[in-house]
Structure formats: C-alpha cells, structure tokens
N, C-alpha and C positions, 0 to 999 in steps of 0.2 A: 439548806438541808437541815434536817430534825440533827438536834444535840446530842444522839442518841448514836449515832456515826463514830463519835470521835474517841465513844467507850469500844475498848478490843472485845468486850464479850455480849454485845447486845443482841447478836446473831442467836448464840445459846438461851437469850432471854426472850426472846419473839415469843408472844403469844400466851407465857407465863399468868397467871392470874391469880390475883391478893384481894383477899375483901374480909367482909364476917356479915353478919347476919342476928340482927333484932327481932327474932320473929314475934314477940309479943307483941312491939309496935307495928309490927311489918314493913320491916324496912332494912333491904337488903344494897349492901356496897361494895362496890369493887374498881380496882386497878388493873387494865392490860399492858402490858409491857409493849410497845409498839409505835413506830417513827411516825407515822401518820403524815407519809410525805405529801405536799400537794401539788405537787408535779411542776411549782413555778419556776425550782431552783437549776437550774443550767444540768444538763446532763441524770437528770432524778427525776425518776418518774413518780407517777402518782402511785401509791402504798397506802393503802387504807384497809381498817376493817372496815367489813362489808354486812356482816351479818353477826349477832349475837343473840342467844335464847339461853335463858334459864328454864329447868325443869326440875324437878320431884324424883328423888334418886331411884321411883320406879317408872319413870320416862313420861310422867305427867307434863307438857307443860305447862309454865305460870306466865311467862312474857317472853316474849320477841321485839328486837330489835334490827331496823335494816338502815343504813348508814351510807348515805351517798358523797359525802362529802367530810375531809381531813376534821376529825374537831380539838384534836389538842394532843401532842404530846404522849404518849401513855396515860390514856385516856382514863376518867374516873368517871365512874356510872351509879346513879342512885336510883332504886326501884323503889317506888310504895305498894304495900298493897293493905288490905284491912287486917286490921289488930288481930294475930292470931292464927292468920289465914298460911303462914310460911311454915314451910316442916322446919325440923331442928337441921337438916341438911342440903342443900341445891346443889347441883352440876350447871355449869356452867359450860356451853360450846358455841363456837362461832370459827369463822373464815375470812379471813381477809384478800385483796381481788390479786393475789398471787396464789392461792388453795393455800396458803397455811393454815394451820388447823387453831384453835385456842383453846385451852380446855383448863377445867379446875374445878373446885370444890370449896365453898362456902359454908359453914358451919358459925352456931353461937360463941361465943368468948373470944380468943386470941385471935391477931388478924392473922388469916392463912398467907 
C-alpha cells in the first residue's frame, strides 16, 4: 500500500495540487497529492489518476493527459511547451478512476 495511508490526513489532501510555472521558458510543474495504488497489495485496489489537462484561465486548452497505469507516489509532472507560449496563470483539472476531482492553479514565482 502507498505511504500515504499511514498519514491521518491524506484523505483531506486527495487531489490537492503544488507546482509554478516558467512561462518564459515554457515550462510548467506540478505535484498531485495522491496514493496512486496499483491494486497488487492484499485488500487495495487499484487508485489512480486517470485523467489530467491544463488550460488558459479563459478554458483554452494547452495539454492533456490520460494515465492508465499507477506512476508514483504523489505524482510530479513536467510540461514543455515553446518559450513564451504559457499565460502568467493555468488551472489545472483531472479525475482519478474513483470521480475525485483534482483541481489548482499554477502561476509564476512561489510554489502554489
């Protein structure tokens, strides 16, 4: 079972999301908070995100992502895209294969 069990509040952290955002270089990063079970461990099923997309805070999008398989932990994700090409802000949504929802906000400077 993910590590992430044996914290009392990981429940409240599901789906939570941390990153920032280089738009000069184009290069957007982020952290989902999330067990990413893969269904081997005795009584636990498989828990995964399943789907993630960034978009343009006026519902542009810029990338999608669909995830068939556990890939780590509270998983980190790095986008490229061309030098310039990122607004100063992105939303970030996805669902993983229980309907939780993921949602956040990516901006320049401090990590969200």
């Amino acid at each position: 079972p993910a590590n992430a069990y044996a914290s009392d509040d990981w429940e409240e952290k599901l789906g939570e999301v941390h990153g920032r955002l280089w738009s000069a270089s184009g290069r957007a990063r982020l952290v989902v908070d999330h067990p990413m079970d893969t269904g081997l461990a005795d009584g636990i099923p498989v828990f995964i995100i399943q789907d993630l997309s960034l978009q343009a805070e006026d519902g542009t999008p810029l990338a999608r992502l669909e995830l068939h398989e556990p890939v780590n932990e509270d998983p980190a994700f790095t986008f490229y895209f061309d030098a310039g090409a990122l607004p100063a802000s992105v939303k970030v949504k996805g669902r993983d294969n229980n309907g939780n929802r993921i949602r956040g906000v990516l901006s320049e400077g401090e990590l969200n």
